[in-house]
PDB file with SEQRES, HELIX, SHEET and CRYST1 records, atoms N, CA, C and O in Angstrom:
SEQRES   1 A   50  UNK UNK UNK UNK UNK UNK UNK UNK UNK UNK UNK UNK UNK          
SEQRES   2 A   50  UNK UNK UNK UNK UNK UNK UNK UNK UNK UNK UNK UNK UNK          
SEQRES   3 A   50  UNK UNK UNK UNK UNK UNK UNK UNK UNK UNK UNK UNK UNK          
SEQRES   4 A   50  UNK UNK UNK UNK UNK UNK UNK UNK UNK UNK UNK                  
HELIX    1 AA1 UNK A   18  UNK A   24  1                                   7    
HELIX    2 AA2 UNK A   28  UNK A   48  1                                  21    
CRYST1    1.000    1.000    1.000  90.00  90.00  90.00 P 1           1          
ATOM      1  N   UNK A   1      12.859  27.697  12.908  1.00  0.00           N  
ATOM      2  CA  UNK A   1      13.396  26.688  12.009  1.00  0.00           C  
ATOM      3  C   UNK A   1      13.859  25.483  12.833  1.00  0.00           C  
ATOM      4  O   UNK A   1      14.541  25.640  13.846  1.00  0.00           O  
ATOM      5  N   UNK A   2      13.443  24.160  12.342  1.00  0.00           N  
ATOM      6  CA  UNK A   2      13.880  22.875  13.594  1.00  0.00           C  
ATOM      7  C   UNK A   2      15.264  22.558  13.036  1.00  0.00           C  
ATOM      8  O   UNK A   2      15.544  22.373  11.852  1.00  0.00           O  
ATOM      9  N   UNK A   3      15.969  22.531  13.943  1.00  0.00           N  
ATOM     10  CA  UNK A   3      17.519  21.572  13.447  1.00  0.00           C  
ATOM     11  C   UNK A   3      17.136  19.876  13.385  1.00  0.00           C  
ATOM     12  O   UNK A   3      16.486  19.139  14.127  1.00  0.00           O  
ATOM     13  N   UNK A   4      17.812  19.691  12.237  1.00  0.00           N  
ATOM     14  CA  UNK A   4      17.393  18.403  11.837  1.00  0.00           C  
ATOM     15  C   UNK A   4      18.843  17.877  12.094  1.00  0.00           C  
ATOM     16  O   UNK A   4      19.837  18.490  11.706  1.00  0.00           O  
ATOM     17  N   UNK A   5      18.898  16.393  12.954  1.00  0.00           N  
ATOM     18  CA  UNK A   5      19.667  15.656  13.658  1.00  0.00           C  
ATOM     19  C   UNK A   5      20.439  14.977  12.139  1.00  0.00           C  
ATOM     20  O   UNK A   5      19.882  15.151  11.054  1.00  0.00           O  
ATOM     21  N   UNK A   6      21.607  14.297  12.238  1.00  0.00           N  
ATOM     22  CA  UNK A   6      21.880  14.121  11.310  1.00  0.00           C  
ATOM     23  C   UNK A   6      21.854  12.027  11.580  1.00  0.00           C  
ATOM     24  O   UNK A   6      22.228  11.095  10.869  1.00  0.00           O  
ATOM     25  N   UNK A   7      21.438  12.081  12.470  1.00  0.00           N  
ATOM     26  CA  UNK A   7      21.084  10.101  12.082  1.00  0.00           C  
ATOM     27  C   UNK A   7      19.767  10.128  13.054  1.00  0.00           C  
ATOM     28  O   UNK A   7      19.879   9.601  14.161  1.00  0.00           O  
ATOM     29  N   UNK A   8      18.438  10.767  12.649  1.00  0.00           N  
ATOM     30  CA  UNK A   8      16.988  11.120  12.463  1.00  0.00           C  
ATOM     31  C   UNK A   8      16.377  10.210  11.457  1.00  0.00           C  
ATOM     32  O   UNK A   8      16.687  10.210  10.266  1.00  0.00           O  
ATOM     33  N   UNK A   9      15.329   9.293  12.107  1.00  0.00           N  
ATOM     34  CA  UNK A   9      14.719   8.141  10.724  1.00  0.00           C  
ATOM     35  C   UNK A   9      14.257   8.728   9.573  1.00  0.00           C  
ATOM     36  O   UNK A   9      13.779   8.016   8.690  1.00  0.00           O  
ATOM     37  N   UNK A  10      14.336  10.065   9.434  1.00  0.00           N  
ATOM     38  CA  UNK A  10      14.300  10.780   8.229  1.00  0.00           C  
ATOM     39  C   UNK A  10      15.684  10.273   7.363  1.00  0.00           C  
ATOM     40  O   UNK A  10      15.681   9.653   6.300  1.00  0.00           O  
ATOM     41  N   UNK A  11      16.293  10.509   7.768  1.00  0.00           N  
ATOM     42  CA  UNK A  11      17.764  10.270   6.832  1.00  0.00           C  
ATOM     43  C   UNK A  11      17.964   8.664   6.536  1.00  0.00           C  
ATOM     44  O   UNK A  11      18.977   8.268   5.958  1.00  0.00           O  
ATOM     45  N   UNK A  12      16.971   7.805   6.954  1.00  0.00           N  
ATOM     46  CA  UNK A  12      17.283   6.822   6.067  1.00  0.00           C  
ATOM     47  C   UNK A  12      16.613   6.152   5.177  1.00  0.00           C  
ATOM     48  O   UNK A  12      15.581   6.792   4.973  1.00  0.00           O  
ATOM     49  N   UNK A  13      16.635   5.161   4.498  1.00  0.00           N  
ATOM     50  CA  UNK A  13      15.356   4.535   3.494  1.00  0.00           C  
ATOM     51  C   UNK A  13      14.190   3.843   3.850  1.00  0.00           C  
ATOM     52  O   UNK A  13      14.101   2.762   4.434  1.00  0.00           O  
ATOM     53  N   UNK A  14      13.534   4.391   3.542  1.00  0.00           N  
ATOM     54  CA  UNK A  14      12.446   4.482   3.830  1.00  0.00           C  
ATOM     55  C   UNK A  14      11.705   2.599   4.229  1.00  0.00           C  
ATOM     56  O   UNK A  14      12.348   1.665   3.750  1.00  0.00           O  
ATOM     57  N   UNK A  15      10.653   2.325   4.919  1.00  0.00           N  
ATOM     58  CA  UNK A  15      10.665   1.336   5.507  1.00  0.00           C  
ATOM     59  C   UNK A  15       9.592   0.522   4.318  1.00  0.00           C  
ATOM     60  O   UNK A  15       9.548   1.400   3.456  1.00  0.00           O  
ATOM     61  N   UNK A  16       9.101  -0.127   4.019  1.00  0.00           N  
ATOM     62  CA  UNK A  16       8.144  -1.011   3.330  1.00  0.00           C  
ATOM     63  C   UNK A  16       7.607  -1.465   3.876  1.00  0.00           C  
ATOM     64  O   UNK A  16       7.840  -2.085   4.913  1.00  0.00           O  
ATOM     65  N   UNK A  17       6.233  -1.186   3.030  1.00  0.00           N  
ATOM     66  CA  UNK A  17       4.786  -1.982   3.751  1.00  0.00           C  
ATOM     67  C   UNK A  17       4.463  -3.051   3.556  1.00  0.00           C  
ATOM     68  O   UNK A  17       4.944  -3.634   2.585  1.00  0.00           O  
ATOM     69  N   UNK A  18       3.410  -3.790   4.513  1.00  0.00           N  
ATOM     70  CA  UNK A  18       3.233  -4.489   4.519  1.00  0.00           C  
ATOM     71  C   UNK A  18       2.872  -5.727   3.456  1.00  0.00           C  
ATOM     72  O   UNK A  18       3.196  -6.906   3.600  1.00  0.00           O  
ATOM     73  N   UNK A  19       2.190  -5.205   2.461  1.00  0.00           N  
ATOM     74  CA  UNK A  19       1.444  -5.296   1.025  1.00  0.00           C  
ATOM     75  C   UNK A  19       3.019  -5.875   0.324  1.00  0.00           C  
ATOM     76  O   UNK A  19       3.023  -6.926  -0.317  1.00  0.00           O  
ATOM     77  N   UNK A  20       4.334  -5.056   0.531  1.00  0.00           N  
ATOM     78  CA  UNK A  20       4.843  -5.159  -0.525  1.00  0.00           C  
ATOM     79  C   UNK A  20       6.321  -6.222   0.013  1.00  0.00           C  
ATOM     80  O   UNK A  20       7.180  -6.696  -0.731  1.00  0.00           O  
ATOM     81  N   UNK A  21       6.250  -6.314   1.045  1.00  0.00           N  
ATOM     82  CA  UNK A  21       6.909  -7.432   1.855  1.00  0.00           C  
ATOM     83  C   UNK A  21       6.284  -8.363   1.363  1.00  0.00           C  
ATOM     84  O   UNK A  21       6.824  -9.055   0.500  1.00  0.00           O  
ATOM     85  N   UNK A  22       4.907  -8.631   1.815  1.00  0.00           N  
ATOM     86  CA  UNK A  22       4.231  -9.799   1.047  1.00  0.00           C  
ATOM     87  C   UNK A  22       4.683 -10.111  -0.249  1.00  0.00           C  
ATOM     88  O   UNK A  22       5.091 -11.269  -0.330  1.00  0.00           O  
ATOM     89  N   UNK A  23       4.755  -9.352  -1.458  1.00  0.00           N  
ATOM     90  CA  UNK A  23       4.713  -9.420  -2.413  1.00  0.00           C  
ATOM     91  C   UNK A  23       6.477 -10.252  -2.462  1.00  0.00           C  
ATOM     92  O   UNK A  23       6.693 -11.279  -3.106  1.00  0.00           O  
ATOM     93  N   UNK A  24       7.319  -9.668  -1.809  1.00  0.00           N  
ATOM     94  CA  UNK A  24       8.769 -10.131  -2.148  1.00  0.00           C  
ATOM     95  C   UNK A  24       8.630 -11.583  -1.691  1.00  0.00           C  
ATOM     96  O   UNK A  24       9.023 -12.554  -2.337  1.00  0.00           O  
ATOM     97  N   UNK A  25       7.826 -11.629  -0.113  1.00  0.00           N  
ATOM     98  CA  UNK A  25       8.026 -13.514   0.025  1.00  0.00           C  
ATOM     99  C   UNK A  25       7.200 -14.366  -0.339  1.00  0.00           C  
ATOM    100  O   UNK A  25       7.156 -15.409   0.314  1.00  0.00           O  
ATOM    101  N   UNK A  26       6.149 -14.162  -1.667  1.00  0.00           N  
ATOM    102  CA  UNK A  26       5.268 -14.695  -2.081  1.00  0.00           C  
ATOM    103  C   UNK A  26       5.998 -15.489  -3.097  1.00  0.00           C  
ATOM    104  O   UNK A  26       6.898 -14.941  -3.734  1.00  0.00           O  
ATOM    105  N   UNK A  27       5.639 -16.951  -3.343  1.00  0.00           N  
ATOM    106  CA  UNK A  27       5.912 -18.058  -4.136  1.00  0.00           C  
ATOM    107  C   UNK A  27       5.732 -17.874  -4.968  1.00  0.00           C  
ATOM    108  O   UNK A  27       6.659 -17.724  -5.764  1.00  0.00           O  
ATOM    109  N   UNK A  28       4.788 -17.790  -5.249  1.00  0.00           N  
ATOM    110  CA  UNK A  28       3.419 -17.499  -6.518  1.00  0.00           C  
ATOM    111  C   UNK A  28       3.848 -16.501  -7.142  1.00  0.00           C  
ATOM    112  O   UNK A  28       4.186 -16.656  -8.315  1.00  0.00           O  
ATOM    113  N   UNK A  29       3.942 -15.276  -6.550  1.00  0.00           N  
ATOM    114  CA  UNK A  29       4.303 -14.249  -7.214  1.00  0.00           C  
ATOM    115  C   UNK A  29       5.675 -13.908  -7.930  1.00  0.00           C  
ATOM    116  O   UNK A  29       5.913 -13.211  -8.917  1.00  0.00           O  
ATOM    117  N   UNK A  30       6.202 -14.381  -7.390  1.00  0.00           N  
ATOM    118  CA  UNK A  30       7.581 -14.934  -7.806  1.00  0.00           C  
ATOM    119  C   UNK A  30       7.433 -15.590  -9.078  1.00  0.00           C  
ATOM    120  O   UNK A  30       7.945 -15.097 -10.083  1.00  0.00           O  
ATOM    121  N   UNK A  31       6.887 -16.479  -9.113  1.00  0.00           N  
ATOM    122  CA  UNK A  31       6.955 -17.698 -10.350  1.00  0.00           C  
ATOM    123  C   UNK A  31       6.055 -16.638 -11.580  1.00  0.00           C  
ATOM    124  O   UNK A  31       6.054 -16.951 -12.771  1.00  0.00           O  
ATOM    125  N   UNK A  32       5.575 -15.808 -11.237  1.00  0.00           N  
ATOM    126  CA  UNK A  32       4.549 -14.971 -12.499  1.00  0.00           C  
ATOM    127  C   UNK A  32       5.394 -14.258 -12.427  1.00  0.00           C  
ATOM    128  O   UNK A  32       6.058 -14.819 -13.298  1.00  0.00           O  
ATOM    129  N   UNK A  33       6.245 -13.133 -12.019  1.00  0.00           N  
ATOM    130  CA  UNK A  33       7.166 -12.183 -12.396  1.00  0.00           C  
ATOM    131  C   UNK A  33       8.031 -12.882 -12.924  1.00  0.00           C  
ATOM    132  O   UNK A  33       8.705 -12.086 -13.577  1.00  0.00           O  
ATOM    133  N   UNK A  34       8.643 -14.383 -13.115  1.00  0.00           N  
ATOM    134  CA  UNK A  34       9.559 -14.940 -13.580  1.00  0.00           C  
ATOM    135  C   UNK A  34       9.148 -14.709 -15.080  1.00  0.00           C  
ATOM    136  O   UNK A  34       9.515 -13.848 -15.880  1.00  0.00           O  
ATOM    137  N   UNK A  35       8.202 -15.833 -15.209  1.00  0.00           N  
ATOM    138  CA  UNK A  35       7.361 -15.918 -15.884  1.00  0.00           C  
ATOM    139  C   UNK A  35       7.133 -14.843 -17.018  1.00  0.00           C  
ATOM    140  O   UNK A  35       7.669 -15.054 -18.105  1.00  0.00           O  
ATOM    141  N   UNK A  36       6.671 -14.151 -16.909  1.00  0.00           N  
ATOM    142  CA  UNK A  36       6.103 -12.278 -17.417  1.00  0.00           C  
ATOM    143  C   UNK A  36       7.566 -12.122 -17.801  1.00  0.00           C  
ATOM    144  O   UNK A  36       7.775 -12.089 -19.014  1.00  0.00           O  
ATOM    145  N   UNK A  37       8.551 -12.027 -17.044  1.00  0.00           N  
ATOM    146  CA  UNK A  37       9.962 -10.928 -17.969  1.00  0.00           C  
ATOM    147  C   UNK A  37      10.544 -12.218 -18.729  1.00  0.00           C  
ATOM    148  O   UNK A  37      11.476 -11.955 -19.488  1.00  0.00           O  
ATOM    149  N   UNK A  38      10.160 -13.559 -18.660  1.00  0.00           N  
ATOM    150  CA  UNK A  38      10.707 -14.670 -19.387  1.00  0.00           C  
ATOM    151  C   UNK A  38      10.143 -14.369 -21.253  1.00  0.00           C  
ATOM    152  O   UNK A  38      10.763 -14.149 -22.293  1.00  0.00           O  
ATOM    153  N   UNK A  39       8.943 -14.487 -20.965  1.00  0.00           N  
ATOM    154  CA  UNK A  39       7.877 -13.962 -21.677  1.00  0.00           C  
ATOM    155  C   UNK A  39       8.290 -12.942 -22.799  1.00  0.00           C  
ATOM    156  O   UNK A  39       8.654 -13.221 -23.942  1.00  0.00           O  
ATOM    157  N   UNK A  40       8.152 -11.653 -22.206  1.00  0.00           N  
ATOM    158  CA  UNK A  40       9.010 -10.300 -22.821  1.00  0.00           C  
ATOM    159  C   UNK A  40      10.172 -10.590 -23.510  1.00  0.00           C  
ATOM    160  O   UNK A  40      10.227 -10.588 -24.739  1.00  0.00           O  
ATOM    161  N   UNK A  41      11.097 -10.839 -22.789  1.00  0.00           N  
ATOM    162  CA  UNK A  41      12.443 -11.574 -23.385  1.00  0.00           C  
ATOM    163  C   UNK A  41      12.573 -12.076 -24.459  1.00  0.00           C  
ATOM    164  O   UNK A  41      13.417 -11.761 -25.297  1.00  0.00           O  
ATOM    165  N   UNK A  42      11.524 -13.139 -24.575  1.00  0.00           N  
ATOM    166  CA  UNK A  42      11.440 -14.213 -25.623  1.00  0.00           C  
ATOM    167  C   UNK A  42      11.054 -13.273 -27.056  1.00  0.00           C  
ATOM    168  O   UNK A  42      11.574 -13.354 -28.169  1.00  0.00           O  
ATOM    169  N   UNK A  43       9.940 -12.356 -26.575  1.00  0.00           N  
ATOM    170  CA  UNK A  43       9.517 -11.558 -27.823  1.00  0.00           C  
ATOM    171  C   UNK A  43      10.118 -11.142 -28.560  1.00  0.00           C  
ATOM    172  O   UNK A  43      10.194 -11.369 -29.767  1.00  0.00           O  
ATOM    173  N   UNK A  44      10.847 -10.183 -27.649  1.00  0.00           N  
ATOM    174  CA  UNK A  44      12.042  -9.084 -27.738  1.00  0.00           C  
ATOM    175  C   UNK A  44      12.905 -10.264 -29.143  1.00  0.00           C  
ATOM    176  O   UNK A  44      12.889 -10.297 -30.374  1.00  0.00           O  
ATOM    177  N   UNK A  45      13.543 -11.043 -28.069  1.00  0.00           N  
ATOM    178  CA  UNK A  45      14.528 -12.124 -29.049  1.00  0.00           C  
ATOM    179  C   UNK A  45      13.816 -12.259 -30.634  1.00  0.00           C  
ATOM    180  O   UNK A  45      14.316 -11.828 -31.673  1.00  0.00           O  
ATOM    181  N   UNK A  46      12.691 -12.882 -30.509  1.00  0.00           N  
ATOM    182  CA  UNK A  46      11.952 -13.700 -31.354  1.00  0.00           C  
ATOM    183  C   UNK A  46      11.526 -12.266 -33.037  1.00  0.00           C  
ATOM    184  O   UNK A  46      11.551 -12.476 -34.250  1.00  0.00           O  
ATOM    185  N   UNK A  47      11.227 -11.070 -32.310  1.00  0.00           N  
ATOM    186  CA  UNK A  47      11.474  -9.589 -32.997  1.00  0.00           C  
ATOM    187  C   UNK A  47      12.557  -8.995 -33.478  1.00  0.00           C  
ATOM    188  O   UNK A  47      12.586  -8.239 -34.449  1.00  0.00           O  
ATOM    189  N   UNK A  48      13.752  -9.439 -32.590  1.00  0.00           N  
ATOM    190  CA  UNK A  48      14.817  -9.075 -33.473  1.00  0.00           C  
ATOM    191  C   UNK A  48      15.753 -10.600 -34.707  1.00  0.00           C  
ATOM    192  O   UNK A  48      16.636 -10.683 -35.561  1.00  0.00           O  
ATOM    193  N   UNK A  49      15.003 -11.270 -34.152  1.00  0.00           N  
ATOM    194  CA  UNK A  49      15.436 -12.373 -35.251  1.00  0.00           C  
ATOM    195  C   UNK A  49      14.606 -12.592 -36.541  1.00  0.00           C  
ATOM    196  O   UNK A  49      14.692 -13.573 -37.280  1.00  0.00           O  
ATOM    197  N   UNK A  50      13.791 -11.526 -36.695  1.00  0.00           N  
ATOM    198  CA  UNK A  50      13.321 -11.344 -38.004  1.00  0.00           C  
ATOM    199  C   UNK A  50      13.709 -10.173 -38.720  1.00  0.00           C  
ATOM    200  O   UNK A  50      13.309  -9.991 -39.870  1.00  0.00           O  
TER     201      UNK A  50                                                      
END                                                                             
């Protein structure tokens, strides 16, 4: 059985790839996720005001 160290890069959160780093400092992508839950929102609103 291995003894597991107790501050081992297992015990912490986990690191992010490359793909999805991109995705957080992307402009663009940014402005369409704005966009998209702006969107939803509005529905949502626009559905319960009938």
């Amino acid at each position: 059985m291995k003894h597991i160290e107790q501050y081992e890069q297992s015990g912490y959160t986990p690191v992010s790839g490359k793909f999805t780093l991109f995705l957080r400092n992307c402009v663009i992508w940014q402005i369409i996720q704005f966009a998209w839950i702006n969107l939803k929102m509005t529905i949502l609103i626009v559905k319960s005001h009938h």
